[in-house]
BAKOL-642907 format. One record per residue: residue number from 0; residue in three letters; chain; x, y, z of N, C-alpha, C in turn. Coordinates in steps of 0.001 Angstrom, whole numbers, plus 500000, padded with zeros to 6 digits. Example, Ala and Ser with C-alpha at 12.3 -4.5 7.8 and 13.67 -1.06 7.14 Angstrom:
2
+-----+------+-------+--------+--------+--------+--------+--------+--------+--------+--------+--------+
:  nr : rest : kette :     nX :     nY :     nZ :    caX :    caY :    caZ :     cX :     cY :     cZ :
+-----+------+-------+--------+--------+--------+--------+--------+--------+--------+--------+--------+
:   0 :  ALA :     A : 513190 : 494310 : 507800 : 512300 : 495500 : 507800 : 513200 : 496700 : 507800 :
:   1 :  SER :     A : 512850 : 497750 : 507080 : 513670 : 498940 : 507140 : 512900 : 500030 : 507870 :
+-----+------+-------+--------+--------+--------+--------+--------+--------+--------+--------+--------+
This chain:
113
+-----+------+-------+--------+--------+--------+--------+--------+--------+--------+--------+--------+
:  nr : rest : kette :     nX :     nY :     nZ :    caX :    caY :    caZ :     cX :     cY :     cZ :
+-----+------+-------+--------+--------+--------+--------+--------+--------+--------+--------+--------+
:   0 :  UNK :     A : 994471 : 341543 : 197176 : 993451 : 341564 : 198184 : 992583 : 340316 : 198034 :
:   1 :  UNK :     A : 992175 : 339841 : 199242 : 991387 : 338564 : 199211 : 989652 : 338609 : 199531 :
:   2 :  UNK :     A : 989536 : 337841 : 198575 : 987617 : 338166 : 198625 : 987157 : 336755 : 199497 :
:   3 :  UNK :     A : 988390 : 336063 : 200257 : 987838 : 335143 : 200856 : 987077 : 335450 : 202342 :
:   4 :  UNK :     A : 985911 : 335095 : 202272 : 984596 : 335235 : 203767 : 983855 : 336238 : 202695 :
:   5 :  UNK :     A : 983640 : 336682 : 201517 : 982852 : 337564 : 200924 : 981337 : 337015 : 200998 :
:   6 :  UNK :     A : 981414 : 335552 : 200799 : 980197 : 335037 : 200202 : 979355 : 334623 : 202072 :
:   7 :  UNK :     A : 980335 : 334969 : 202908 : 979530 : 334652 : 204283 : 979027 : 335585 : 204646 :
:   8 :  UNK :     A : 979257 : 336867 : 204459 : 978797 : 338631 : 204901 : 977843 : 339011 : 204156 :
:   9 :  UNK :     A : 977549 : 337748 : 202395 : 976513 : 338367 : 202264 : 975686 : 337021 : 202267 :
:  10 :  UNK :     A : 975614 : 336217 : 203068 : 974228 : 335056 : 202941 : 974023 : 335849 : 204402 :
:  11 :  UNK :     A : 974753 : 336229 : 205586 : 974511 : 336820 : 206908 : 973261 : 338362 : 206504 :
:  12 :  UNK :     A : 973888 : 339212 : 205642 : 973088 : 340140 : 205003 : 971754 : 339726 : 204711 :
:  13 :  UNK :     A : 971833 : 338525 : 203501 : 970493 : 338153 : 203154 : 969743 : 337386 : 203998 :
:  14 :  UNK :     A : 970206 : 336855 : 205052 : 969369 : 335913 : 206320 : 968786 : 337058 : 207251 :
:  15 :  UNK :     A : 969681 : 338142 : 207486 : 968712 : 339068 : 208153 : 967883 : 340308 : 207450 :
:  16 :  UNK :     A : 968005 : 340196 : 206199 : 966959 : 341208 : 205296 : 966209 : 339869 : 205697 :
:  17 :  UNK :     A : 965781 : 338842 : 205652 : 964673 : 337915 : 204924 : 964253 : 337798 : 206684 :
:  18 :  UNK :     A : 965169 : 337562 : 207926 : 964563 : 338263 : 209258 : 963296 : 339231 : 209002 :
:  19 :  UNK :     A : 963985 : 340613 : 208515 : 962986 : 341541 : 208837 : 961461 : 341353 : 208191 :
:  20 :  UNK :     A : 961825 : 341204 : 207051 : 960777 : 340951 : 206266 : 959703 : 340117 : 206460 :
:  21 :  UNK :     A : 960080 : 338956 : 207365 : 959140 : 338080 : 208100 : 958647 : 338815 : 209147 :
:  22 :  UNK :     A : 959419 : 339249 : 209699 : 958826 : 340016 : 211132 : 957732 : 341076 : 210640 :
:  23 :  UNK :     A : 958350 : 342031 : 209134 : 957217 : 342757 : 208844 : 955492 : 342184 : 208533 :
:  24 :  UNK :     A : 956080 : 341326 : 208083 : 954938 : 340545 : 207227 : 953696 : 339657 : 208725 :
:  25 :  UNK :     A : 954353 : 339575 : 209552 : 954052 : 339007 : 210821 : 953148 : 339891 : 211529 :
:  26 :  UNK :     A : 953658 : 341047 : 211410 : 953301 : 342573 : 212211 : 951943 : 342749 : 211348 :
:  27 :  UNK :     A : 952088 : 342495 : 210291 : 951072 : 343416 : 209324 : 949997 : 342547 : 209156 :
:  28 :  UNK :     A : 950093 : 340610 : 209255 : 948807 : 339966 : 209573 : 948405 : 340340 : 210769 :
:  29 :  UNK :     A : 948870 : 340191 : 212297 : 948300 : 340193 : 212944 : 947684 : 341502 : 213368 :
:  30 :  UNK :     A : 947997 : 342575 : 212548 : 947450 : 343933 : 212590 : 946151 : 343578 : 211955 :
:  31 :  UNK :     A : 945884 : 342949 : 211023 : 944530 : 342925 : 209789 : 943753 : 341947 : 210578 :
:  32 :  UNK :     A : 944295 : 340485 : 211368 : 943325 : 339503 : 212469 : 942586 : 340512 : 213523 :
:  33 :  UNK :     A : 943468 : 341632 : 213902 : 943140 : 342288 : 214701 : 941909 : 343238 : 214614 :
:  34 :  UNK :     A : 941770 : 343471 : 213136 : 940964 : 345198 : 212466 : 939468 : 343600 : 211971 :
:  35 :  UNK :     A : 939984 : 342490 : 212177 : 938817 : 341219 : 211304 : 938094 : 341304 : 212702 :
:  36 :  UNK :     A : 938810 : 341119 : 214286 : 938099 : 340784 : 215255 : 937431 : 342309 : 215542 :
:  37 :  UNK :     A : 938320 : 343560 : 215695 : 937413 : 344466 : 216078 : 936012 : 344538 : 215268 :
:  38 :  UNK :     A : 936136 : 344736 : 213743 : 934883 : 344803 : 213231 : 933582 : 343407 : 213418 :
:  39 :  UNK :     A : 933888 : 342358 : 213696 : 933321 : 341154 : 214044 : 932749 : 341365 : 215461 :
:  40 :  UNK :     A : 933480 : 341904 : 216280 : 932613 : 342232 : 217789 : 932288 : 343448 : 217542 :
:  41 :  UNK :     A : 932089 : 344326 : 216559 : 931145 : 345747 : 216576 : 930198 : 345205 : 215652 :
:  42 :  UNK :     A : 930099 : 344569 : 215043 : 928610 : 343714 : 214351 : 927954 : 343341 : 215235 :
:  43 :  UNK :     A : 928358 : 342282 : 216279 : 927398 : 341217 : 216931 : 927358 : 342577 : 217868 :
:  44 :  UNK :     A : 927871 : 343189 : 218537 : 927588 : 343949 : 219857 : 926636 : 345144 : 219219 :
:  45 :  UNK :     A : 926620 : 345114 : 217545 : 925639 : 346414 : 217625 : 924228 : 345636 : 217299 :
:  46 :  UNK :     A : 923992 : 344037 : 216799 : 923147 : 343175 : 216882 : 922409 : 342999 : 218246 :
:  47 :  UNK :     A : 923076 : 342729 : 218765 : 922813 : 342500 : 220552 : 922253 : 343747 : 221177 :
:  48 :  UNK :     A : 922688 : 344950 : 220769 : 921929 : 345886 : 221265 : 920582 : 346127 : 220615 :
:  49 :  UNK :     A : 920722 : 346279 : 219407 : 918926 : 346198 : 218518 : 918326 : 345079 : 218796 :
:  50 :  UNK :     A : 918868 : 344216 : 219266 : 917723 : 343058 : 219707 : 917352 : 343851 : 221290 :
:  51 :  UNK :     A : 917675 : 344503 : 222243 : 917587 : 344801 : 223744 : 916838 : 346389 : 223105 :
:  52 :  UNK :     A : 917021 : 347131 : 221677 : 916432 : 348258 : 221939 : 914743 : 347848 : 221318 :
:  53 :  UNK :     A : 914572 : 346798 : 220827 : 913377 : 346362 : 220153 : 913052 : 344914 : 221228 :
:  54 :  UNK :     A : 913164 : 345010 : 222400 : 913060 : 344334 : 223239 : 912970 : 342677 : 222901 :
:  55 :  UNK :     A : 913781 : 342992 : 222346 : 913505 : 340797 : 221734 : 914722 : 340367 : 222725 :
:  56 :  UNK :     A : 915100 : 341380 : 223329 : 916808 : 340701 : 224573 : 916024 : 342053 : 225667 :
:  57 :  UNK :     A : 915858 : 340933 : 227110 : 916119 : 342362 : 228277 : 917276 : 342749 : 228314 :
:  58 :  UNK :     A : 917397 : 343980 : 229099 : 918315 : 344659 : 229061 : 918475 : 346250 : 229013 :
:  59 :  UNK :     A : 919529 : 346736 : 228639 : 920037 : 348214 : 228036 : 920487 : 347864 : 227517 :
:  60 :  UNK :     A : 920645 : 348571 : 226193 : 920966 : 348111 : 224984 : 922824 : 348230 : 224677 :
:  61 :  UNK :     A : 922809 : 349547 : 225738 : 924638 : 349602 : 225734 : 925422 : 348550 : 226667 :
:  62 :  UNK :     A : 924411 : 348157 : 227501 : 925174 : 347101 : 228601 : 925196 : 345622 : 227389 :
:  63 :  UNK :     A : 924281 : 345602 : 226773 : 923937 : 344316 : 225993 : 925435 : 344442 : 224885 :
:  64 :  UNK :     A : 925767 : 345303 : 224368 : 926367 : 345329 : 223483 : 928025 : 345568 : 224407 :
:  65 :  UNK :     A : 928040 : 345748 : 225538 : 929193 : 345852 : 225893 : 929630 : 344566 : 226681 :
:  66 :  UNK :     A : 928878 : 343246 : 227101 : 928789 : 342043 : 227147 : 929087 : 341290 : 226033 :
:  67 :  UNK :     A : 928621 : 341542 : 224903 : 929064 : 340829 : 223753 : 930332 : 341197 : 223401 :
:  68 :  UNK :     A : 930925 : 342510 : 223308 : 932081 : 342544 : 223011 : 932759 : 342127 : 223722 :
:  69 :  UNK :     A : 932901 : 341864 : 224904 : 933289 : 341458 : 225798 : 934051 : 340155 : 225449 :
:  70 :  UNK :     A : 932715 : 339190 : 225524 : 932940 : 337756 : 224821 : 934105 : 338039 : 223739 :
:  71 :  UNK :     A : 933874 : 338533 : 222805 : 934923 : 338626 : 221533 : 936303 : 339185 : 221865 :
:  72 :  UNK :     A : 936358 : 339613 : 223181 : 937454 : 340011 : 223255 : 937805 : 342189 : 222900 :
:  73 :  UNK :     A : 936730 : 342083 : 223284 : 936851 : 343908 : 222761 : 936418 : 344113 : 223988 :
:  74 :  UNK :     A : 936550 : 346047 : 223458 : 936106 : 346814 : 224356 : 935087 : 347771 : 223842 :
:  75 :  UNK :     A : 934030 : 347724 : 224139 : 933007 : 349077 : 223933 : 933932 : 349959 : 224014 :
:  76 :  UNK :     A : 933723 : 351147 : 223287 : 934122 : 352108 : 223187 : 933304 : 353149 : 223035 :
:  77 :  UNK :     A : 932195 : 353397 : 222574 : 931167 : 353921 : 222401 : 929544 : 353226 : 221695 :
:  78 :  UNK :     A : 928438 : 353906 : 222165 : 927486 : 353204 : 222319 : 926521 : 354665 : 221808 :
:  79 :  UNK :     A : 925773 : 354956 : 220872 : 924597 : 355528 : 220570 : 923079 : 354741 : 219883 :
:  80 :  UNK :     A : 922000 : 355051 : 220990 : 920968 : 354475 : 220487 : 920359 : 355548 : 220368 :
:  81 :  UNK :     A : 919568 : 355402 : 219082 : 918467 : 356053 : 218322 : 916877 : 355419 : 218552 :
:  82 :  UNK :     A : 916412 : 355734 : 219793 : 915113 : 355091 : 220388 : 913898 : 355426 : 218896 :
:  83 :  UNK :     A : 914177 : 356313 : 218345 : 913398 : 357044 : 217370 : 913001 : 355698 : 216360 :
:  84 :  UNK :     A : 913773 : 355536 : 216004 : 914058 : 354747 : 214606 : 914763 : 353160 : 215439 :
:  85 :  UNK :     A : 914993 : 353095 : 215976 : 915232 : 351836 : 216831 : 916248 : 351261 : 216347 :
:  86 :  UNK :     A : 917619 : 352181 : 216506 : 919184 : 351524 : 215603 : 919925 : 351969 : 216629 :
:  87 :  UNK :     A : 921358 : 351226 : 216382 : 922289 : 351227 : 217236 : 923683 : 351772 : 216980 :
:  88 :  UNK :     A : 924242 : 352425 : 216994 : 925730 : 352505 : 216699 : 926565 : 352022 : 217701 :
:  89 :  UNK :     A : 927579 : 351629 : 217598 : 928522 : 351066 : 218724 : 930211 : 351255 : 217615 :
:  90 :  UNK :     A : 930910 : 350980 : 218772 : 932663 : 351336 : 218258 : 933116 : 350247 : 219376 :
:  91 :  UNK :     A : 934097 : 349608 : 218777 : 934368 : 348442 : 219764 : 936148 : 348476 : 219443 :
:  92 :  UNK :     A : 937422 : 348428 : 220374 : 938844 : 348501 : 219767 : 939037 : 346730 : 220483 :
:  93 :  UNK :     A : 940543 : 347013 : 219832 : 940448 : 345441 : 220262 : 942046 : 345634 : 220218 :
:  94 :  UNK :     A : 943239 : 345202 : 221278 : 944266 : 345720 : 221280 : 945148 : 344634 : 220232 :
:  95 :  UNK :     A : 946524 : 345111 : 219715 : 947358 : 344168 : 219034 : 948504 : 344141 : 219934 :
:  96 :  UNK :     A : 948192 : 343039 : 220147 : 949875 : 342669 : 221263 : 951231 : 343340 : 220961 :
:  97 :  UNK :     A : 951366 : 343093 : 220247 : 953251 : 344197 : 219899 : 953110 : 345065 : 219380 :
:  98 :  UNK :     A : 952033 : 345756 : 219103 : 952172 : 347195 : 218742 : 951854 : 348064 : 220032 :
:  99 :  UNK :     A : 951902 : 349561 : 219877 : 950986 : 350072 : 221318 : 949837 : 350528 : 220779 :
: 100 :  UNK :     A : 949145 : 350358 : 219733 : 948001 : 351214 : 218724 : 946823 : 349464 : 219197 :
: 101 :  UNK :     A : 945713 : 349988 : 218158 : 944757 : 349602 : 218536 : 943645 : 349621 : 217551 :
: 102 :  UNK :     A : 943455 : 348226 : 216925 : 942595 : 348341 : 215909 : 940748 : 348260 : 216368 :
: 103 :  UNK :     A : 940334 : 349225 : 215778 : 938678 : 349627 : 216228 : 937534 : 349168 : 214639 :
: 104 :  UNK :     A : 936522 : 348970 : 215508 : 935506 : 348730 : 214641 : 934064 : 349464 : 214908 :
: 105 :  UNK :     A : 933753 : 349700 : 213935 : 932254 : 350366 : 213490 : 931448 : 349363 : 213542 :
: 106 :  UNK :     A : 929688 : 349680 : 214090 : 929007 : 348552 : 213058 : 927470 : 349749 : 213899 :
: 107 :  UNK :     A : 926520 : 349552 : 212652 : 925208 : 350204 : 212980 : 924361 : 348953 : 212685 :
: 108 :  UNK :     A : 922936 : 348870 : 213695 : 922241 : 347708 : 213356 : 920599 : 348301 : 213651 :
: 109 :  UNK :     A : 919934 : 347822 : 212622 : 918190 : 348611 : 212823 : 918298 : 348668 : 211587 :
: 110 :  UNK :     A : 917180 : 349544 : 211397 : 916370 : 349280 : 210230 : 916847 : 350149 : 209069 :
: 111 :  UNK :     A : 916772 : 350107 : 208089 : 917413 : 350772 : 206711 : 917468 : 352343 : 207074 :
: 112 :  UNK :     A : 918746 : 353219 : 206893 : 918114 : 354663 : 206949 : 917077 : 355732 : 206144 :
+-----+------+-------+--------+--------+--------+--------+--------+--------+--------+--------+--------+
Protein backbone atom coordinates (compact mmCIF):
# COMPACT_ATOMS: atom_id res chain seq x y z
CA UNK A 1 0.00 0.00 0.00
CA UNK A 2 1.18 3.48 -0.88
CA UNK A 3 1.41 6.43 1.57
CA UNK A 4 2.06 8.57 -1.45
CA UNK A 5 -0.41 12.16 -1.26
CA UNK A 6 -0.33 11.33 2.72
CA UNK A 7 1.65 14.39 3.53
CA UNK A 8 -0.97 16.63 1.20
CA UNK A 9 -4.33 15.47 3.23
CA UNK A 10 -2.60 16.42 6.12
CA UNK A 11 -0.99 20.10 5.44
CA UNK A 12 -4.94 20.48 3.68
CA UNK A 13 -6.18 19.25 7.37
CA UNK A 14 -3.80 21.59 9.11
CA UNK A 15 -4.52 24.75 6.70
CA UNK A 16 -8.12 24.40 7.52
CA UNK A 17 -7.90 23.66 11.43
CA UNK A 18 -5.57 26.94 11.41
CA UNK A 19 -8.81 28.47 8.95
CA UNK A 20 -11.06 27.93 11.79
CA UNK A 21 -9.14 29.01 14.44
CA UNK A 22 -8.55 32.39 12.86
CA UNK A 23 -12.06 32.81 12.12
CA UNK A 24 -12.64 31.87 15.88
CA UNK A 25 -10.23 34.16 17.17
CA UNK A 26 -11.71 36.95 14.70
CA UNK A 27 -15.31 36.30 16.06
CA UNK A 28 -14.20 36.56 19.63
CA UNK A 29 -12.18 40.14 19.13
CA UNK A 30 -14.73 41.68 17.45
CA UNK A 31 -17.26 40.37 20.04
CA UNK A 32 -14.97 42.12 23.05
CA UNK A 33 -14.52 45.75 20.42
CA UNK A 34 -18.07 45.36 20.52
CA UNK A 35 -18.88 44.80 24.67
CA UNK A 36 -15.50 48.02 24.72
CA UNK A 37 -18.00 50.27 22.48
CA UNK A 38 -21.28 49.30 24.21
CA UNK A 39 -19.87 50.06 27.68
CA UNK A 40 -18.01 53.39 26.31
CA UNK A 41 -21.45 54.81 24.94
CA UNK A 42 -23.31 53.78 28.32
CA UNK A 43 -20.64 55.95 30.24
CA UNK A 44 -20.77 59.09 28.12
CA UNK A 45 -24.72 58.68 27.54
CA UNK A 46 -25.18 58.17 31.33
CA UNK A 47 -22.66 61.45 31.70
CA UNK A 48 -24.75 63.41 29.28
CA UNK A 49 -27.77 62.70 31.05
CA UNK A 50 -26.47 63.89 34.73
CA UNK A 51 -25.19 66.83 33.16
CA UNK A 52 -29.23 67.58 31.59
CA UNK A 53 -30.60 66.11 35.13
CA UNK A 54 -28.39 68.78 37.15
CA UNK A 55 -29.11 71.18 34.42
CA UNK A 56 -25.49 72.01 33.33
CA UNK A 57 -26.97 70.52 29.52
CA UNK A 58 -30.79 71.62 28.45
CA UNK A 59 -32.70 69.05 27.77
CA UNK A 60 -34.33 65.56 29.13
CA UNK A 61 -32.04 63.75 30.42
CA UNK A 62 -33.17 60.40 28.47
CA UNK A 63 -33.29 62.28 25.12
CA UNK A 64 -29.65 63.66 26.11
CA UNK A 65 -28.35 60.31 26.71
CA UNK A 66 -30.04 58.73 23.75
CA UNK A 67 -28.23 61.39 21.33
CA UNK A 68 -24.99 60.51 22.67
CA UNK A 69 -25.33 57.02 22.16
CA UNK A 70 -26.33 57.64 19.16
CA UNK A 71 -23.05 59.37 18.14
CA UNK A 72 -21.17 56.16 19.42
CA UNK A 73 -23.03 54.13 17.50
CA UNK A 74 -25.55 52.50 20.11
CA UNK A 75 -28.82 52.24 21.00
CA UNK A 76 -30.52 53.41 24.26
CA UNK A 77 -32.04 50.76 25.56
CA UNK A 78 -33.16 51.90 28.73
CA UNK A 79 -33.04 55.12 30.66
CA UNK A 80 -33.86 55.59 34.65
CA UNK A 81 -33.49 58.93 36.37
CA UNK A 82 -33.44 59.32 40.02
CA UNK A 83 -34.58 63.20 40.28
CA UNK A 84 -34.11 62.46 44.17
CA UNK A 85 -30.49 62.05 44.35
CA UNK A 86 -29.79 63.39 40.81
CA UNK A 87 -28.24 59.98 39.03
CA UNK A 88 -28.77 58.29 35.99
CA UNK A 89 -28.89 54.75 34.87
CA UNK A 90 -28.91 54.02 31.21
CA UNK A 91 -28.27 50.46 29.13
CA UNK A 92 -27.03 51.10 25.72
CA UNK A 93 -26.53 47.55 23.04
CA UNK A 94 -24.48 47.98 20.25
CA UNK A 95 -24.91 45.22 17.44
CA UNK A 96 -21.88 42.72 16.20
CA UNK A 97 -22.03 42.31 12.54
CA UNK A 98 -21.77 38.39 12.11
CA UNK A 99 -23.25 37.33 14.97
CA UNK A 100 -27.23 37.80 15.51
CA UNK A 101 -26.62 38.63 19.50
CA UNK A 102 -25.74 41.90 20.78
CA UNK A 103 -23.30 43.25 23.10
CA UNK A 104 -24.92 45.81 25.90
CA UNK A 105 -23.57 48.16 28.37
CA UNK A 106 -24.35 49.48 31.86
CA UNK A 107 -23.16 52.77 33.20
CA UNK A 108 -24.75 54.92 36.37
CA UNK A 109 -23.59 58.62 36.69
CA UNK A 110 -24.36 61.16 39.92
CA UNK A 111 -23.28 61.30 42.97
CA UNK A 112 -21.80 58.44 45.27
CA UNK A 113 -24.66 56.05 46.63
Amino acid sequence: MSERGAGTVLMLGAGLLLLVLCGAVLLLLQTTVAATRAATAADLAALAAADAVRELRPGDPCRAAGEVAARNRAVLTGCTVDAGDQSVQVETEVRVPLLMSSATGQARAGPPP
